[in-house]
C-alpha positions as CSV (number, residue, x, y, z in Angstrom):
1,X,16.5,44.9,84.4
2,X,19.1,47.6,85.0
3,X,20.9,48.0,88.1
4,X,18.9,50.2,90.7
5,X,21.0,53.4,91.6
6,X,22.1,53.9,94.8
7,X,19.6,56.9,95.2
8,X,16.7,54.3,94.6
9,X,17.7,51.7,97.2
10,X,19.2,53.6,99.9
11,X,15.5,55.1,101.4
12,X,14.7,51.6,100.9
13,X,17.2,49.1,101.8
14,X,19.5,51.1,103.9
15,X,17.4,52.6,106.6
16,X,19.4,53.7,109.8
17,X,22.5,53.6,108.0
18,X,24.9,56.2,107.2
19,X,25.1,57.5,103.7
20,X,29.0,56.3,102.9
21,X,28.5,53.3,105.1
22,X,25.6,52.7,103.1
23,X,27.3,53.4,100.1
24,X,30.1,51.6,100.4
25,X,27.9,48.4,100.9
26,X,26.2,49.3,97.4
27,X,29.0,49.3,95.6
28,X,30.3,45.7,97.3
29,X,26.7,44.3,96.1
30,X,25.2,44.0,99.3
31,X,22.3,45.3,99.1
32,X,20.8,42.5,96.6
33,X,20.6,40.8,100.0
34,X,18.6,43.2,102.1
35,X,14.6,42.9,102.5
36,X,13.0,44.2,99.8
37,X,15.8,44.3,97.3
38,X,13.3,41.8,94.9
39,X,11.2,44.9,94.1
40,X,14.5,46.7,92.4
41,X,15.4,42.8,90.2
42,X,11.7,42.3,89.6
43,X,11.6,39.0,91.3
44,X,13.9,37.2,94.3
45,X,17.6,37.4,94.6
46,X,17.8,34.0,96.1
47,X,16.6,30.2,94.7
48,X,17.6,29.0,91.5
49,X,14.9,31.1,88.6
50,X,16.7,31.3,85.7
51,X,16.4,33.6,83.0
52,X,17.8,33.4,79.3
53,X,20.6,35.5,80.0
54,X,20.9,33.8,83.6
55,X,19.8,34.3,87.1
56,X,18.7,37.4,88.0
57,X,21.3,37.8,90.9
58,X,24.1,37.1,88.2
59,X,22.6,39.5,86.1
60,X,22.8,41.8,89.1
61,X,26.3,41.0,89.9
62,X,27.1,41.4,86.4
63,X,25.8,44.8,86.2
64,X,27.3,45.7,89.5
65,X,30.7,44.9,88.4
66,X,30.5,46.5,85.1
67,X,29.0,49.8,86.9
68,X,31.9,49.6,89.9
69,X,34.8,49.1,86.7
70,X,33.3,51.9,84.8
71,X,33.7,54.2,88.0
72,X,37.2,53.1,88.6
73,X,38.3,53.5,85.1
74,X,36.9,57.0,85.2
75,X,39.0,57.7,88.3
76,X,42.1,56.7,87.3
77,X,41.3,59.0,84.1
78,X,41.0,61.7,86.3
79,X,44.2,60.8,88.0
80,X,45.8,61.2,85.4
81,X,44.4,64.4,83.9
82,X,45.1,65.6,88.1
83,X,48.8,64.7,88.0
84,X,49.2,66.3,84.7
85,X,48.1,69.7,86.0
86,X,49.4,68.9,90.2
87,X,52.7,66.9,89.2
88,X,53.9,64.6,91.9
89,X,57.6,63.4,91.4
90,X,58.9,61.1,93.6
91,X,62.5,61.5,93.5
92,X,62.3,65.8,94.0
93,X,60.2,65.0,97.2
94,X,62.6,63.0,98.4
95,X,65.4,65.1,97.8
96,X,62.8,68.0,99.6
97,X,62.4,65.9,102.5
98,X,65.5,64.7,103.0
99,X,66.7,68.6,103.4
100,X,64.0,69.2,105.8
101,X,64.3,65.5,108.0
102,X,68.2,66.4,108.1
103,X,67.1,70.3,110.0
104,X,65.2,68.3,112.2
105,X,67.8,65.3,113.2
106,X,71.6,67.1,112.7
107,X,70.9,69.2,116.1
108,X,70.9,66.3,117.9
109,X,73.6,64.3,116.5
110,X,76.4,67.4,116.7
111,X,75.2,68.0,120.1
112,X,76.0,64.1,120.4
113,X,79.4,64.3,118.1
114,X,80.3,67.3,120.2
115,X,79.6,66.2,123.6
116,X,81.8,62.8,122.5
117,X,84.7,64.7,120.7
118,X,84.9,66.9,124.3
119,X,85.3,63.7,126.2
120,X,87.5,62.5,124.2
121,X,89.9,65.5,124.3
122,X,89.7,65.5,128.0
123,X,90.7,62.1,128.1
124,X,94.0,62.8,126.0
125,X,95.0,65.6,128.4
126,X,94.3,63.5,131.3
127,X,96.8,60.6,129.6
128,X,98.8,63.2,129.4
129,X,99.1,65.0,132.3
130,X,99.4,61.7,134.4
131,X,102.2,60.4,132.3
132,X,103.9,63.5,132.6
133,X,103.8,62.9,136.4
134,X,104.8,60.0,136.0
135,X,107.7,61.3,133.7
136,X,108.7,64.4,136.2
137,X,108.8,61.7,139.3
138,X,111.1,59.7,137.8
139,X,113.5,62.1,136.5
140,X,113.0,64.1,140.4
141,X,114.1,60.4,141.9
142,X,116.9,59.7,139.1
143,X,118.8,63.2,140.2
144,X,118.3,62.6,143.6
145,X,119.8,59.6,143.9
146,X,122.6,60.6,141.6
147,X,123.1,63.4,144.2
148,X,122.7,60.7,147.1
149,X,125.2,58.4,145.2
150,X,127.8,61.3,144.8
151,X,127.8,62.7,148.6
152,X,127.9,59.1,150.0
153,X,131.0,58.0,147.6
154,X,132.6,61.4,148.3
155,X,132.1,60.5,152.2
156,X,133.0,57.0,151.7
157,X,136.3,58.0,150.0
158,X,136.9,60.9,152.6
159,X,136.1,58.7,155.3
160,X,139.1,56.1,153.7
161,X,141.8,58.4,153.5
162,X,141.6,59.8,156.9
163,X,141.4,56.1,158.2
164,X,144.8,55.4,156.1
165,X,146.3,58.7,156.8
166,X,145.8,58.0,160.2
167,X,147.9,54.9,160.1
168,X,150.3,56.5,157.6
169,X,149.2,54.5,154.6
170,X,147.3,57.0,152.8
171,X,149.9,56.6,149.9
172,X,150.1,53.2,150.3
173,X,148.3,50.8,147.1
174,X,145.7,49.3,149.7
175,X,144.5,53.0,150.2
176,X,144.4,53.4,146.7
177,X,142.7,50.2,145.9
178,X,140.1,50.6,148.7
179,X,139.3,54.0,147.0
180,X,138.9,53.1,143.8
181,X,136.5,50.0,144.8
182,X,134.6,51.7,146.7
183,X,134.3,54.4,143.6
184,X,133.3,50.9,141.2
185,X,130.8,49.8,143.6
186,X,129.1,53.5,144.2
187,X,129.3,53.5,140.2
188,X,128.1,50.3,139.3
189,X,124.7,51.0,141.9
190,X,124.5,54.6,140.3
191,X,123.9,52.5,136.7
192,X,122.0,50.0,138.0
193,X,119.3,52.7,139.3
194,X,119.8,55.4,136.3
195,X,118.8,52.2,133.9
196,X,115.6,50.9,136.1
197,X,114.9,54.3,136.0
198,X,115.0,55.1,132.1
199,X,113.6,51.9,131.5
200,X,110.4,53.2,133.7
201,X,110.4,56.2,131.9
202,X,110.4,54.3,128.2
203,X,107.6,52.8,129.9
204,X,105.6,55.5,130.8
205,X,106.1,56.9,127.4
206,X,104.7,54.0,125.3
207,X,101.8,53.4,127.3
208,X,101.3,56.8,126.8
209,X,101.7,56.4,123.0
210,X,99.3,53.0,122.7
211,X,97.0,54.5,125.0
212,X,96.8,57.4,122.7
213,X,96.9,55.3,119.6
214,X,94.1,53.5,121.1
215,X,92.0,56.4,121.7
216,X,92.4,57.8,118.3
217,X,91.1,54.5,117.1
218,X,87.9,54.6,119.4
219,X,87.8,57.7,118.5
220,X,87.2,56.7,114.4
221,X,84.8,54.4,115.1
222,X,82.5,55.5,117.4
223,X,82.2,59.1,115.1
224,X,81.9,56.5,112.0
225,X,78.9,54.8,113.9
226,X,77.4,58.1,115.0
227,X,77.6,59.5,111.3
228,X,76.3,56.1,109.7
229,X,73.0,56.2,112.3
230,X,72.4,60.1,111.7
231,X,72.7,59.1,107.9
232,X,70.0,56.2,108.5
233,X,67.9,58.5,110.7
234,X,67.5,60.8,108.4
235,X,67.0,58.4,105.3
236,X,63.7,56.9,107.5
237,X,62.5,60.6,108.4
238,X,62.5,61.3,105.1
239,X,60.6,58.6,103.5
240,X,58.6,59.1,106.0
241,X,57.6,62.6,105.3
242,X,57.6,61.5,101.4
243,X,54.5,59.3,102.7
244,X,53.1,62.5,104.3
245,X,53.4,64.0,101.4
246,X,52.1,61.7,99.0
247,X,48.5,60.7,101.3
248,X,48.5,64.6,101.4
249,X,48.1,64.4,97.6
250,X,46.0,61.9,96.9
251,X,43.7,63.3,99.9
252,X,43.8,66.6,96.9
253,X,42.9,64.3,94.9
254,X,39.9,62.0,96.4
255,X,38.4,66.0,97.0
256,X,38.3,66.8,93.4
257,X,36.3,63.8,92.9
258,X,32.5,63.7,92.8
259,X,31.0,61.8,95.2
260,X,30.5,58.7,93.3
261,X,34.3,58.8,92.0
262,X,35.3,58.8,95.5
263,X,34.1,56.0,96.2
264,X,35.1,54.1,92.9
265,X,38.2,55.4,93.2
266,X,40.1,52.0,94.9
267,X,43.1,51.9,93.1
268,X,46.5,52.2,94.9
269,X,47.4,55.8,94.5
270,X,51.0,55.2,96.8
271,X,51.7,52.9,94.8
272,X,50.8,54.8,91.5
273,X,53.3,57.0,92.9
274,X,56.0,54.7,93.7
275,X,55.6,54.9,97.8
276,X,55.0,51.4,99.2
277,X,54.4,51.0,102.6
């Protein structure tokens, strides 16, 4: 016996249900269970009654399957004949959406870049300007003391020769020699300071230099790791909108489809497509 259509046994076997609940259930082969379904096989659809070409629930299942291929086979036909006239290429979407993800993702990654690079210029001027304080305090405290060294070494010497002339000796080689010790010592602590003092200053200047170095080298990075996650962003907004794109197809397509077809149609259109979830 052929395979009762769907118009047949719904009134019958699918009362209460909704029509593409019920439908759906059809086309699975459920409804050779339902009460009443032996009036539709001409006998039941349970036991073991045999018939030459089998039982009459293989038969059934048979007929079924062959009816569900016949659908499906006639929906992919028509997906093909639909992407012939609506052509869906993968690649050119892509290259669409990655265009439209990138409008919707750069704002907020140069605000980001721009916000960082800002920082990062105010923290060279800041090195800056403190190691140039550093730099004028130093050289303020070198000529100082130079000036300190000279008007104590000029009163030192002053205050010899009126000690010697005093005494009559200010010719004499002790006067001399206490002058020009006391001009060796005042000399030898002038050195002494003006080379603490330069080395500071060296100082100052190479932390200044690594700090910058340093900087420059954060600086690399961190834009090189912004850039790479805007780039990945971008890439997973865009197959993401692809996706969009390519249910919002096959949704044109299901509609074009009679209501049967729709159904039938169980294939993998993504994948079809080349879109994998």
């Amino acid at each position: 016996m052929a395979t009762p259509t769907f118009e047949q046994v719904f009134p019958v076997l699918y009362k209460g249900w909704d029509q593409p609940s019920a439908k759906q259930d059809y086309l699975a082969g459920g409804w050779k269970n339902k009460a009443g379904a032996e009036q539709f096989t001409g006998g039941t659809t349970t036991g073991s009654s045999e018939t030459s070409g089998g039982s009459v629930l293989d038969q059934v299942n048979s007929l079924i399957e062959n009816s569900y291929n016949t659908l499906l086979s006639e929906a992919i036909s028509k997906f093909g004949e639909y992407q012939s006239s609506n052509p869906f290429n993968l690649d050119e979407v892509l290259a669409a959406k990655t265009t439209e993800a990138a409008e919707q993702i750069d704002p907020y990654y140069n605000e980001t870049i721009t916000n960082y690079l800002t920082g990062v210029t105010n923290k060279i001027q800041r090195s800056k300007e403190d190691a140039q304080l550093v730099l004028d305090e130093l050289n303020t405290q070198a000529t100082n003391f130079t000036q300190r060294t000279g008007a104590s070494l000029a009163k030192a010497v002053e205050s010899a020769k009126q000690g010697f002339a005093d005494t009559g000796l200010l010719s004499s080689g002790a006067a001399l020699g206490t002058q020009g010790e006391t001009t060796v010592t005042s000399n030898e602590s002038l050195s002494d300071y003006l080379r603490t003092n330069t080395l500071n200053q060296k100082k100052t200047n190479l932390e200044l230099s690594r700090g910058l170095t340093d900087i420059g080298l954060e600086k690399s990075q961190t834009v090189r790791d912004i850039e790479r996650q805007r780039y990945t962003d971008v890439q997973t907004r865009a197959g993401e909108l692809a996706k969009e794109a390519a249910q919002e197809y096959a949704t044109g397509f299901q509609q074009t489809l009679p209501t049967e077809l729709q159904a039938a149609s169980g294939f993998d259109i993504l994948q079809n497509l080349g879109v994998y979830s």
